[in-house]
FIMI-489322 format. One line per 4 residues: number of its first residue (from 1); their letters; for each residue y, z negated, x negated of C-alpha. Coordinates in steps of 0.05 Angstrom, whole numbers, plus 32768, in hexadecimal, padded with zeros to 4 digits. Layout:
BEGIN
NUM> a> Y:Z:X; ...
END
This chain:
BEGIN
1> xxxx> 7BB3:806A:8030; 7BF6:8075:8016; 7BE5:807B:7FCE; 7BAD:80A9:7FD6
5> xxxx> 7BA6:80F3:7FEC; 7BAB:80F7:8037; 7B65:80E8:8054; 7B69:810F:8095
9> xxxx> 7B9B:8150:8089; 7BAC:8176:80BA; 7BB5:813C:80F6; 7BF9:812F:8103
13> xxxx> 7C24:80FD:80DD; 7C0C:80B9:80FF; 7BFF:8085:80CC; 7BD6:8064:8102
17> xxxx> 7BA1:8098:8104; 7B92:8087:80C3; 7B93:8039:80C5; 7B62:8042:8104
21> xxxx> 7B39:806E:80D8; 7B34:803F:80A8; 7B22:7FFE:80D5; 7AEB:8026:80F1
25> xxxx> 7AD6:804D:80B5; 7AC9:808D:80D7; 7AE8:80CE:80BC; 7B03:80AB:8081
29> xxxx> 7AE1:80B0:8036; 7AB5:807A:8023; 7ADE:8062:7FE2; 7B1A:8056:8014
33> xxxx> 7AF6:8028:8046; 7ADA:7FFD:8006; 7B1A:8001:7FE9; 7B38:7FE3:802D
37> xxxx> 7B0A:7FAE:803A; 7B17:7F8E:7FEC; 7B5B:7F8D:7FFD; 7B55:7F6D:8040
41> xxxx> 7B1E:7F36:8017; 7B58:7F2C:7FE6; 7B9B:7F2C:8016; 7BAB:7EE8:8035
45> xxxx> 7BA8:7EDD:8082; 7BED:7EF1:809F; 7C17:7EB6:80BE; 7C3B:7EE3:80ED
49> xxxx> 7C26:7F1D:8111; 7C49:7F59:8102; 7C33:7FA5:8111; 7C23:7FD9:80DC
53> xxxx> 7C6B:7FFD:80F3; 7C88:7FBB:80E2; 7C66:7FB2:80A4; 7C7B:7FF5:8090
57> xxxx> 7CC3:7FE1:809D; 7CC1:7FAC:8072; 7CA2:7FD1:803E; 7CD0:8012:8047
61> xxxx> 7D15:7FF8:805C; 7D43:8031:8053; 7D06:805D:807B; 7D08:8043:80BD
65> xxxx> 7D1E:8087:80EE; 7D47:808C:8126; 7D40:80D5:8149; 7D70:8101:814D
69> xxxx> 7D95:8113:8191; 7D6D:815E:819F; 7D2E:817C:81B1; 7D1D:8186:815C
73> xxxx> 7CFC:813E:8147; 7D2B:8133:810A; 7D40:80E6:80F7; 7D75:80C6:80D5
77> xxxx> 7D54:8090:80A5; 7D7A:8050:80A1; 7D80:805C:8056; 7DAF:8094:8063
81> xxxx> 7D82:80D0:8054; 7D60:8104:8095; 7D1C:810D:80A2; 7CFA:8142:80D0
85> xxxx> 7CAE:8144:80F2; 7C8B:8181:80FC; 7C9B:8193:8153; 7C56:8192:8164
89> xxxx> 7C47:814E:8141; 7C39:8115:816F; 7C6E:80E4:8153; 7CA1:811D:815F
93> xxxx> 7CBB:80F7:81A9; 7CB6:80B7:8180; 7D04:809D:8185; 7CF5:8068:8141
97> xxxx> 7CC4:807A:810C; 7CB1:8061:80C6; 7CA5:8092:808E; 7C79:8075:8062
101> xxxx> 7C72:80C2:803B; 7CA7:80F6:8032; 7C9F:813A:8018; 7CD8:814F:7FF3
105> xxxx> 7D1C:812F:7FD3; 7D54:8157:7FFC; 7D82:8140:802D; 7D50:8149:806A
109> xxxx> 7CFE:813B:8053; 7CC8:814B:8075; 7C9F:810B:8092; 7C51:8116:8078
113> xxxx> 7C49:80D4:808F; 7C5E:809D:80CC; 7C5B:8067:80FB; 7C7E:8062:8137
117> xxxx> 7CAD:802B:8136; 7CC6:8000:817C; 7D0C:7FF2:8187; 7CF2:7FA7:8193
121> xxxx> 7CC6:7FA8:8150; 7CFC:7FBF:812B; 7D30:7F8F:8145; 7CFE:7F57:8134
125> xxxx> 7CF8:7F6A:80F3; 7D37:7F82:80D6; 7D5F:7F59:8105; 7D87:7F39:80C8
129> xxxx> 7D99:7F82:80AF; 7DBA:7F9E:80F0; 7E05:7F92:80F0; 7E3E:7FAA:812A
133> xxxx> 7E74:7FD7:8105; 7EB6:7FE8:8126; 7EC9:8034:811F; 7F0F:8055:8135
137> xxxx> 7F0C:809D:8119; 7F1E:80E8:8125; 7EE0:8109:8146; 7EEB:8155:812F
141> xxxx> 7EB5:816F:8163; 7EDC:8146:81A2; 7F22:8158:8186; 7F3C:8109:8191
145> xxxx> 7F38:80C6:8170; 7EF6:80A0:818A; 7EF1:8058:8182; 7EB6:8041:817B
149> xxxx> 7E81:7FF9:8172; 7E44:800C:8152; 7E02:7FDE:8141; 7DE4:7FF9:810C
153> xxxx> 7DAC:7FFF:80E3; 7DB9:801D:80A5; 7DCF:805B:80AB; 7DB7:8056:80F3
157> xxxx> 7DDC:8052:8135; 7DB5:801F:8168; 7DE8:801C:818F; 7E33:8039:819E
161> xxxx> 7E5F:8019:81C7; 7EA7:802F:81D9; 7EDF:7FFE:81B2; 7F0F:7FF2:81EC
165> xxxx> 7F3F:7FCB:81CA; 7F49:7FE8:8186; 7F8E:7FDF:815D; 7FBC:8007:816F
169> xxxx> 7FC9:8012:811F; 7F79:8029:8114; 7F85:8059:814F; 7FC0:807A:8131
173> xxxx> 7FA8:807F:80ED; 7F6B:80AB:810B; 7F96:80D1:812A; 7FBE:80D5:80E9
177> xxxx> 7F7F:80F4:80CE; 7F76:812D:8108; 7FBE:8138:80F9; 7FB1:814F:80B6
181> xxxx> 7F66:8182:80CE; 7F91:819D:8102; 7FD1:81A3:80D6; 8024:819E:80EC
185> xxxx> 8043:81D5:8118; 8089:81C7:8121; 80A0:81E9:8163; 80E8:81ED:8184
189> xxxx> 8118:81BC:817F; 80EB:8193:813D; 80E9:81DB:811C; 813A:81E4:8122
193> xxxx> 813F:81A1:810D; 8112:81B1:80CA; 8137:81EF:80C4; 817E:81D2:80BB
197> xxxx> 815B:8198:808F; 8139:81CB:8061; 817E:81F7:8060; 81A4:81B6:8054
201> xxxx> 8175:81A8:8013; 8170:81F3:7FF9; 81C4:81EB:7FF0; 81C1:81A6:7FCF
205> xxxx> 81B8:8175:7FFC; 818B:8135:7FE3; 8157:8133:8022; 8111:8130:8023
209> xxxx> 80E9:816F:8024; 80CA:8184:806B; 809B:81C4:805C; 805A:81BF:807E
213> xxxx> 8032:81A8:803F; 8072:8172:802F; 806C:8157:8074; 8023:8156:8074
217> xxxx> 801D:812D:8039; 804E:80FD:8047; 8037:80F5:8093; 8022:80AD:8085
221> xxxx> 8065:8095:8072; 8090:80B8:80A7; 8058:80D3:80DD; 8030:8094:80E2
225> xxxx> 805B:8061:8104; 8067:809B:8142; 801F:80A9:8153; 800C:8073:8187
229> xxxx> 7FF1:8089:81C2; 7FDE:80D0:819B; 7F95:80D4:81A8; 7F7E:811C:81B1
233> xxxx> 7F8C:815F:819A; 7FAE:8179:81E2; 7FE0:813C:81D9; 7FEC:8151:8193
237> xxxx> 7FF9:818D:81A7; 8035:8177:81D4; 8052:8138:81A7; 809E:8147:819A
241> xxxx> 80A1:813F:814D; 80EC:8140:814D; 80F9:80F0:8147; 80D1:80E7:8114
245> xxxx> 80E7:8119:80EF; 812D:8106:80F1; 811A:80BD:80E3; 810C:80D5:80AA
249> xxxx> 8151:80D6:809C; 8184:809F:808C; 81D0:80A4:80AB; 81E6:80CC:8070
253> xxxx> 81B8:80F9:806B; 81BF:8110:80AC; 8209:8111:80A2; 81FE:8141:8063
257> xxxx> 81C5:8168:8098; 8200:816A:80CF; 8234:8180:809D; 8214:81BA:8077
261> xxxx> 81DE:81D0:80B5; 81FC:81C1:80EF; 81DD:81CA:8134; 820B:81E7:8158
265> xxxx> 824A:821B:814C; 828C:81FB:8167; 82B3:823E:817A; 82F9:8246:817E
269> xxxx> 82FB:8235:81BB; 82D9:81EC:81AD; 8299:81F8:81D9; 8257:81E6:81B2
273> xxxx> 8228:8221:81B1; 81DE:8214:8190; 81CD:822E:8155; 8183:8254:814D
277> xxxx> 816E:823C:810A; 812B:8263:811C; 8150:82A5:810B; 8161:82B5:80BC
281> xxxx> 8198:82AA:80BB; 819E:8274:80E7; 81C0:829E:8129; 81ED:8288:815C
285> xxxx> 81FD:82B5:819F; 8249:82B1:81C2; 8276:82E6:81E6; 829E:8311:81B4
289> xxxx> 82E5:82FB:81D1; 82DA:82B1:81C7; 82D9:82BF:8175; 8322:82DF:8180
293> xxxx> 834C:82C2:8142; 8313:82B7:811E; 831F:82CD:80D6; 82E5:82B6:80A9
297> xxxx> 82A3:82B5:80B0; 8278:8272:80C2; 8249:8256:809A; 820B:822B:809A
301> xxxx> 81EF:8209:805C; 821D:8237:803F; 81FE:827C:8057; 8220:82A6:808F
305> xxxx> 820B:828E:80D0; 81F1:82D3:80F0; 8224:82DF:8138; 8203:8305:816A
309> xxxx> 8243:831B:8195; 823F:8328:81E0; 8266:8350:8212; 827F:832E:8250
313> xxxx> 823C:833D:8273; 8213:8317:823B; 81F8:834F:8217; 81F8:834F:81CA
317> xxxx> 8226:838F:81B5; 822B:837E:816B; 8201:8348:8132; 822F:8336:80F8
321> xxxx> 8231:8309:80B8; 8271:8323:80A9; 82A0:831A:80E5; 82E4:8330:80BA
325> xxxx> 82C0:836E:80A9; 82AB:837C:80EC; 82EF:836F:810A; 8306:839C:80D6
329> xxxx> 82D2:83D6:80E1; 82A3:83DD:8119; 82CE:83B6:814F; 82F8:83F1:815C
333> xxxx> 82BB:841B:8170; 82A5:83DB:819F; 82E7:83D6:81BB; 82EC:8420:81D0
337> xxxx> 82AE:8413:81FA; 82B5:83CF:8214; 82F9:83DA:822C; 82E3:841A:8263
341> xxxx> 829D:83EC:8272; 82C3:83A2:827D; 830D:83BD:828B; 831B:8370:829E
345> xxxx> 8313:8350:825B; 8340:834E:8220; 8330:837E:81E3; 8372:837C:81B7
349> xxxx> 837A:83AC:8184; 8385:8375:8157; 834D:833F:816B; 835E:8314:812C
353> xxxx> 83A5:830C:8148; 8385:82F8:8195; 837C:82B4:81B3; 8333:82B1:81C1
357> xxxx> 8322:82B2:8210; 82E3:82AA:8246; 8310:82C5:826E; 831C:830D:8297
361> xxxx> 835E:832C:82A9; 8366:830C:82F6; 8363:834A:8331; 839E:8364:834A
END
């Protein structure tokens, strides 16, 4: 039957049509009903008894089907490739088949031929073949790492079971992998962080190199050993990058970070005010009488740091990266006004010659 031209086109798929046909003789050409009772003379009686799906198992190992999840009847075969019924066929709810003729050599073939297949048939007979496989793995459709215990056949799935207890190493090197679809976006105080690192390195500094596409391909080194208990893309999402990233750093290196970028401004008057290294230049904000006496210009990583100066009420009145200049030129101008709109505060004539202040004239 399966070397010959199909003896009854037209019906369906089912093998077992045919091999009915063929017991009985009726709608099946003579020369094939002769031809099957020499070779049942000449075949020896079978010790066990197995089914024609079985046989056909046996014979076609990497054929066996299991059906696709969806209304279309389309099969994964155990030997990796797909396979696909017409709908209407009457194998198509069939949820194991053997396809014992293909048409066509692509990834997905239609099935010209069949037998429905048992899950208990096949188990008998290919019971040596099927083999539990742990999985831990980024799903890209669920967004999260799934762990998972699968029995397989092949390329085929009997059965998936959840893996409860999977390392906590396997787990994080899935997520490692969902790391790298959804890519790095450093975000507050990890992005100031890189910042300063990056400025630290563009005047000299020996540290390692934290672009996106750096960080990204080192993740496994520095990333790797941080990512327990990251599981899903919403927790990624939230994960606070910044001590990894700065373990990525030995004591002198952050010394030479702290030295040439560091994060805060100590102002004349000693208080610590934050830098914004998400500005360029990196930008610091602070009342205009507390940078009294100041006669140069700071620096980061050996750029001007950008001063945002604010009047007593906290409102920015000038931006400068070159505070001798401005005490030299424009101050005058925000002098005149500042003195009638804060009459309290100090505005010397002279602001390089002033002791820097917080503090307002007390009311009489």
């Amino acid at each position: 039957l399966l070397s010959d031209r199909d003896p009854m086109p037209g019906r369906g798929a089912d093998l077992g049509l045919r091999l009915k046909a063929l017991a009985t003789g009726r709608d099946m050409p003579g020369r094939l009903v002769e031809e099957g009772k020499r070779l049942a003379r000449l075949a020896p009686k079978r010790r066990t008894q197995l089914t024609a799906a079985q046989m056909a198992a046996l014979a076609y190992p990497d054929r066996i089907g299991l059906r696709r999840k969806g209304d279309a009847p389309r099969y994964v075969l155990s030997g990796g490739r797909g396979a696909v019924l017409d709908a209407g066929d009457a194998l198509a709810a069939s949820p194991f088949i053997v396809a014992t003729d293909l048409d066509g050599g692509g990834r997905e073939a239609r099935v010209r031929l069949a037998l429905p297949l048992t899950e208990a048939e096949l188990r008998e007979v290919a019971a040596e073949r099927i083999t539990w496989e742990q999985t831990c793995a980024w799903s890209r459709r669920a967004m999260r790492v799934e762990a998972r215990r699968l029995e397989r056949l092949g390329a085929m799935v009997l059965t998936e079971q959840r893996w409860t207890d999977a390392p906590e190493d396997a787990r994080a090197a899935a997520m490692l992998e969902g790391v790298r679809q959804m890519g790095i976006s450093l975000a507050g105080a990890a992005a100031r962080f890189r910042a300063r690192v990056e400025l630290a390195r563009s005047g000299g500094a020996d540290l390692p190199e934290m672009t996106d596409d750096a960080l990204l391909g080192t993740a496994e080194d520095w990333l790797l050993p941080y990512l327990g208990g990251v599981e899903t893309a919403a927790a990624w999402r939230c994960f606070d990058l910044l001590p990894a990233l700065r373990a990525r750093l030995d004591w002198g290196q952050m010394q030479a970070v702290d030295a040439a970028a560091p994060a805060r401004f100590t102002t004349p008057l000693g208080r610590q005010v934050p830098i914004d290294y998400d500005s360029d230049p990196p930008e610091v904000a602070l009342r205009l009488q507390e940078l009294f006496g100041q006669t140069t210009h700071p620096t980061v990583g050996g750029r001007p740091l950008k001063l945002t100066l604010l009047s007593p009420a906290g409102r920015p009145v000038q931006v400068t990266t070159d505070l001798p200049g401005f005490w030299a030129s424009s101050y005058a101008d925000v002098r005149k006004d500042m003195r009638g709109r804060y009459p309290r505060h100090p505005w010397p004539e002279d602001p390089t010659e002033a002791d820097p202040t917080l503090r307002a004239k007390p009311r009489r």
